[in-house]
N, C-alpha and C positions, 0 to 999 in steps of 0.2 A: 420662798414661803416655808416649805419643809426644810429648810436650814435652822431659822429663826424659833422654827416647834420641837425643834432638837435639844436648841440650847436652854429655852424655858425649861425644859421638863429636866433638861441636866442640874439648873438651878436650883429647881424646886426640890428635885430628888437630895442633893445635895446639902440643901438646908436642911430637908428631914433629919440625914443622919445627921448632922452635926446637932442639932436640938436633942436628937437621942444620947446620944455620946455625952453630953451635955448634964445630963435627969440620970444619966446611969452611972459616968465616972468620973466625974469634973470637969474643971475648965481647962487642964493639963491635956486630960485628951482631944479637945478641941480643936487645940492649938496644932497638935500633930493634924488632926484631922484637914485643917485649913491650908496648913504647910502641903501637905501632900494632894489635894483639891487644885492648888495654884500651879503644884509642879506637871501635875497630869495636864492640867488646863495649857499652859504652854509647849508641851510635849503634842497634844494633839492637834492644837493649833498649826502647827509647823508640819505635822504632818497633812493634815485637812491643806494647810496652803497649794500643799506639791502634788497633790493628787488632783486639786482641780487645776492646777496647771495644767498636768499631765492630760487631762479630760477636755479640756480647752484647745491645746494642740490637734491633738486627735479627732474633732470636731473639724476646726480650719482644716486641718488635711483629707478630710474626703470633703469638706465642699469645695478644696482645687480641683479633685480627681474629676466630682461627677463637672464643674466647668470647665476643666479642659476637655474632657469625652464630648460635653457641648459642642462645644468650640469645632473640636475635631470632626464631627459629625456636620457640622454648616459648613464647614470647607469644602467639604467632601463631596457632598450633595452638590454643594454649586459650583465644582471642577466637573463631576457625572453632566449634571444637567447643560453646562459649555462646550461639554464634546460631543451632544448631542446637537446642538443647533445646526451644522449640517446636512441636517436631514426633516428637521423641523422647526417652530416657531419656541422659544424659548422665555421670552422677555414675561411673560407671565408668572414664567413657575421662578424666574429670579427674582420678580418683584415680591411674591412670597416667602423667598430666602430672607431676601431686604428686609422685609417686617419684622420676620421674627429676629433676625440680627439688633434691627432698632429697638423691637420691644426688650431686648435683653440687657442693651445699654443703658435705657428710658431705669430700667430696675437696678441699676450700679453693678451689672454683673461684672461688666468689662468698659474700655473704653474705647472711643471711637475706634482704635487701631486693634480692636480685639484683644489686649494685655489684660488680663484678672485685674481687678479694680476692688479698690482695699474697700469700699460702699458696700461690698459684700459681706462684711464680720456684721452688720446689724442685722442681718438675718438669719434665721435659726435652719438645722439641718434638713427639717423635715419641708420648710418652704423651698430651699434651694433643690431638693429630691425629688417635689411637684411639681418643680420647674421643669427638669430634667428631664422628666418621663415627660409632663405638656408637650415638649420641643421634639422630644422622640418620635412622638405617634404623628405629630404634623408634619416631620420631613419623613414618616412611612408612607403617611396619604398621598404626601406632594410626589414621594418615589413612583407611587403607585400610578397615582395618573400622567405622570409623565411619561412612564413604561406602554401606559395605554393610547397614548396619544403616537409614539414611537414607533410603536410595532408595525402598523401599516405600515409606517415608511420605511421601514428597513425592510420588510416584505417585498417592497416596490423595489427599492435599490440592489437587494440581491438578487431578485429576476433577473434586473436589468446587467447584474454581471453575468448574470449565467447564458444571458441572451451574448453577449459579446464573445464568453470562450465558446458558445458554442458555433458560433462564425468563422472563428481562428481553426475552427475543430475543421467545420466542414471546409476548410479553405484548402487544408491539408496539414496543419499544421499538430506534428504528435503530441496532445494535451489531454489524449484520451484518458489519462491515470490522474492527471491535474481534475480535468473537470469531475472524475469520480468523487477525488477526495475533496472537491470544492462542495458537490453535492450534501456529501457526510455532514460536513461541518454547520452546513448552511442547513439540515433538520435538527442539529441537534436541540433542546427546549431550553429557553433562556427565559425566567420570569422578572427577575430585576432591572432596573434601567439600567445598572451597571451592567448585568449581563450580556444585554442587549447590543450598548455599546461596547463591549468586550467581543461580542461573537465580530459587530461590522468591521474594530482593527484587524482582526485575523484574517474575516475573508479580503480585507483590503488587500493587507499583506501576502495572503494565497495569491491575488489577483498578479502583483505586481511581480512578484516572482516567474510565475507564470509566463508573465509578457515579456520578462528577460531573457527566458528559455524560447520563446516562439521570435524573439530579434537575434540571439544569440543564431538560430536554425534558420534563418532569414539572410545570416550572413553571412554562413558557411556555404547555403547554395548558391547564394550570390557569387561566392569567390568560383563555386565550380560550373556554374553556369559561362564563366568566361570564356571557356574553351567550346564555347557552342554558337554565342550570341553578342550580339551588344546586350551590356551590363548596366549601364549609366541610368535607364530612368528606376530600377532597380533599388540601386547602391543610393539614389537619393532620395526614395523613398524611403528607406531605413535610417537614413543620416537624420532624417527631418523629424523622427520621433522623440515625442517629449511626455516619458512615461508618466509623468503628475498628471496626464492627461490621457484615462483609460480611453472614452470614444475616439479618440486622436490616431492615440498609438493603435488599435486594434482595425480602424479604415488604412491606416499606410502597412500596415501588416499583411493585412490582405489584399489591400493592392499591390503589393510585392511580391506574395507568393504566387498572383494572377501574372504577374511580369513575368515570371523564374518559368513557371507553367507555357506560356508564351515561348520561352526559348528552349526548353528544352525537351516540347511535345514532340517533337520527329526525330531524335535521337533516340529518346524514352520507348516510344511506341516499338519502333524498329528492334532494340534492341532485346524488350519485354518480349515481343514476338518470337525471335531468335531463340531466348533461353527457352521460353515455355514448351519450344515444339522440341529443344535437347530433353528438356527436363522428360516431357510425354514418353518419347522415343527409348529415353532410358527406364520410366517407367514401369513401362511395357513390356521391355528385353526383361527386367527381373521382376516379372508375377509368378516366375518361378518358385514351387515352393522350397527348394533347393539352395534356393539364395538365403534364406532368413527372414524371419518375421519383420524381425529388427529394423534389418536395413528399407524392409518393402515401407516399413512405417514412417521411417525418414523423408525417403522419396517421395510418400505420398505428402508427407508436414512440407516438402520443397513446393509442391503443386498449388498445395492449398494458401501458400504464400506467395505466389505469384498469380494466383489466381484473384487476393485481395489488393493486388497492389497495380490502382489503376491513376495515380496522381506522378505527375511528371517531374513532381519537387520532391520524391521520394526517389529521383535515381542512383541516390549515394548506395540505396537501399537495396536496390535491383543491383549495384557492382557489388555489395557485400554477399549478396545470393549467386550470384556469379560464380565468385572466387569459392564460397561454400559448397556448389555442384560440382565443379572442378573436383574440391578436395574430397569430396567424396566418393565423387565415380574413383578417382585414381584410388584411393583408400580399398573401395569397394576391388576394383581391377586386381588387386594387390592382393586381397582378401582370400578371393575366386581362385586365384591366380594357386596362391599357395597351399589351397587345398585340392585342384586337382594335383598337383606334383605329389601330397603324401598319399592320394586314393592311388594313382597312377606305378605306386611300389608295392602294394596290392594286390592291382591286376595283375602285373609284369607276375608275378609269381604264379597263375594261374594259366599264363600263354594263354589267351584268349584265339579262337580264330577270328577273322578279320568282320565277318560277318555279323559276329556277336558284338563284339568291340572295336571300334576304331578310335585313332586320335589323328587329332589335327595338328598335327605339324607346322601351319604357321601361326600358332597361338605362339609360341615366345617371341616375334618377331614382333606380332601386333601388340603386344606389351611392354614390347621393349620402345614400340614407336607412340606410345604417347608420353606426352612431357605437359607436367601441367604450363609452364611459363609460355606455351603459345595461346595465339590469341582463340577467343573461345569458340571461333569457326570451325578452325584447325583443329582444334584441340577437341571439338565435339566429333569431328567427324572419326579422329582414330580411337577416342573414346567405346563410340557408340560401337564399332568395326570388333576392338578389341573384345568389350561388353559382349556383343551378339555370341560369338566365337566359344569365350569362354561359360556363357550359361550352358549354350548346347551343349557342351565337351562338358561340362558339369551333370546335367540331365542323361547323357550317354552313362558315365560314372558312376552316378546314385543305381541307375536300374540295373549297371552291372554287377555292381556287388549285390544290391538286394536281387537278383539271380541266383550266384552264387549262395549266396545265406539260405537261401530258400528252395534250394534243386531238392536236397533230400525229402522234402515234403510234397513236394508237386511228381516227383520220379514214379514212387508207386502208382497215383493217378492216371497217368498218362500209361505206364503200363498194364492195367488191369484194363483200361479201356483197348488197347490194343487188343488186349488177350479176348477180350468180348465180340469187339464187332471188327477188329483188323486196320480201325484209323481212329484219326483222334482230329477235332475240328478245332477252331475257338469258342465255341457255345459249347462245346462238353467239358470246358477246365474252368468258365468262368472268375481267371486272375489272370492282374496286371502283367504286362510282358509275356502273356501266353506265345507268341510265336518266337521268344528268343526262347521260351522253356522248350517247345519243341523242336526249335531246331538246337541246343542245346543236346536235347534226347540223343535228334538223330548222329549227330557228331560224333555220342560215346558211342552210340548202339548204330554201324554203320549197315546190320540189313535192313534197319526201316529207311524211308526216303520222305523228306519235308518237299512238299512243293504246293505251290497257289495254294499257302497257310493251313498246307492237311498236314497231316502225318500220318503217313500206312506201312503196316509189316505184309510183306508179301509173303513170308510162312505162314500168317494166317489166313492168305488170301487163298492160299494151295490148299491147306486144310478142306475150308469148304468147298 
């Protein structure tokens, strides 16, 4: 319409001037005027042709774009909505896919096979754009309620796996890091169907991993179980799992590790027994504050790990704690060992009498007679022997030298007291190792006399 209003008023304008042209300079200028009216006329023609070409094009190509986004978008939707049917009723929200698929045909969008259907150039951009957006908001509501419909049920279904690792859990099997992270995943907020069914692959896939790590540790004790037990209904409870099948796989799981349990409860116990009263015993020996924080903290992390470990399908776990208290008491023995030897170049320098200081003479032998590769009876018992020997000889050592460090300061005490009343008790020095300080005294100072934890000067006693 505004094409056709163009070209009148070009005509008419057109005749104007040539009527004036005409009345003002003749018919000579006419003639140019008409010449050059015909040559514009064709010049703009040919351009007018290519530019709506160009505009025509341009047109067709965003009504592919927004039909294929169509297109793309109903697929999509109705692959979402098929990988949800196992969990829910589906046939409804595809029969809605269907319609609007049909209604899009019924309009020559596309054809049956969903290919762009050439029916489409008789519609103008702005109907195919109505379309567009139509089809959009009706596969957001259909996403919507399908999401809402889904949600219970995947609510139900991830119970129902969390119900299962937690069976595996209590059964004994170590998944206690799996089911945290199974936990995580399974609050995180999922509002789309896709997401929905996005969160149930993952936790699928957490699942199944999981239960290859709880058969994988199902068959390791089974192989170590063999030296304790018949193995056979065991190993065919494991054989017979068929992990596509999580309730399947997760009853012969636990009923395997109830088998394993079975065979290896009076090995286990016996043996758990055994370490826990080393472990104590060593415990004990080094509440020494003399020994190290360090080490007392160890000891105690050894305790509190055999003090959680009451399942019989964890005795791989109980030999790795074994071999770890071994290495450590020896570590520890070793430790002891080689710091009395540099305290002991110390004393020697000081000539201790005997009274003040002693050493035990069979400490290197009992350190010399433990070896970790004997078995852990043997091996607790020279342990512990050793252990005892060298805290004492350790605890003799520390108070010796803090003696030594510390006579200058306690010397005058003990001699003004003397000078007062002619003895000296333990309730008048109120410090530790008061009777090696006194008898320390009387050793340098030989006319006092230590005895039953006095100390008296008999020149003062003459005095008064």
């Amino acid at each position: 319409m505004n094409e056709y209003l163009v070209t009148a008023l070009a005509i008419l304008i057109s005749i104007g001037i040539g009527f004036f042209l005409l009345l003002e300079f003749g018919v000579s200028w006419v003639g140019y005027f008409v010449i050059a009216v015909i040559s514009l006329s064709i010049i703009g023609s040919y351009f007018y042709a290519w530019w709506k070409t160009q505009s025509d094009k341009t047109v067709s190509k965003l009504k592919v774009e927004i039909l294929v986004k169509m297109k793309n978008e109903l697929l999509d939707m109705e692959k979402v909505v098929s990988s949800a049917e196992n969990l829910m009723e589906t046939a409804s929200y595809k029969q809605d896919i269907t319609l609007l698929v049909n209604n899009l045909i019924k309009l020559k969008f596309y054809n049956k096979e969903l290919k762009l259907s050439p029916g489409v150039e008789k519609y103008t951009l702005t109907f195919v754009e109505q379309q567009g957006r139509m089809t959009e908001q009706k596969l957001r509501t259909l996403g919507a309620m399908a999401a809402g419909s889904y949600r219970p049920k995947l609510d139900e279904y991830i119970d129902s796996l969390r119900s299962k690792l937690e069976r595996l859990l209590e059964a004994g099997y170590d998944i206690g890091r799996d089911l945290d992270s199974f936990n995580a995943a399974a609050t995180k907020p999922s509002k789309s169907l896709r997401d929905l069914v996005g969160k149930k692959e993952d936790l699928d896939g957490a699942m199944i991993k999981t239960l290859e790590k709880c058969v994988g540790e199902a068959t390791r004790l089974a192989t170590t179980s063999k030296d304790f037990g018949d193995t056979a209904n065991v190993e065919k409870e494991v054989k017979d799992i068929d992990q596509s099948n999580f309730e399947s796989t997760v009853s012969h799981l636990v009923t395997a590790r109830e088998g394993i349990k079975g065979i290896l409860n009076d090995t286990f116990v016996s043996q758990h027994q055994k370490l826990t009263l080393n472990v104590k015993r060593a415990q004990a020996i080094m509440a020494s504050e003399n020994v190290g924080a360090q080490k007392r903290r160890d000891i105690d992390e050894m305790r509190k790990a055999l003090g959680s470990m009451d399942d019989p399908g964890r005795i791989q776990e109980l030999k790795d704690l074994e071999v770890q208290f071994k290495t450590f008491t020896t570590n520890a023995i070793e430790d002891i060992h080689s710091k009395i030897q540099k305290m002991e170049k110390n004393i020697e320098f000081h000539k201790p009498d005997e009274r003040i200081w002693t050493l035990n003479a069979e400490i290197p032998a009992l350190v010399e007679h433990v070896d970790i590769s004997k078995k852990i009876d043997e091996f607790s018992k020279d342990a512990i022997n050793a252990l005892h020997a060298l805290v004492v000889q350790l605890d003799i050592d520390e108070a010796f030298m803090k003696i030594i460090e510390n006579y200058q300061k306690i010397e005058p005490l003990i001699k003004r007291k003397l000078e007062e009343s002619g003895k000296v008790t333990e309730d008048d020095l109120k410090v530790k190792y008061v009777e090696k300080f006194m008898l320390l005294y009387s050793l340098k100072n030989p006319e006092t006399k230590f005895k039953e934890n006095k100390l008296t000067s008999p020149k003062k006693a003459k005095k008064r």
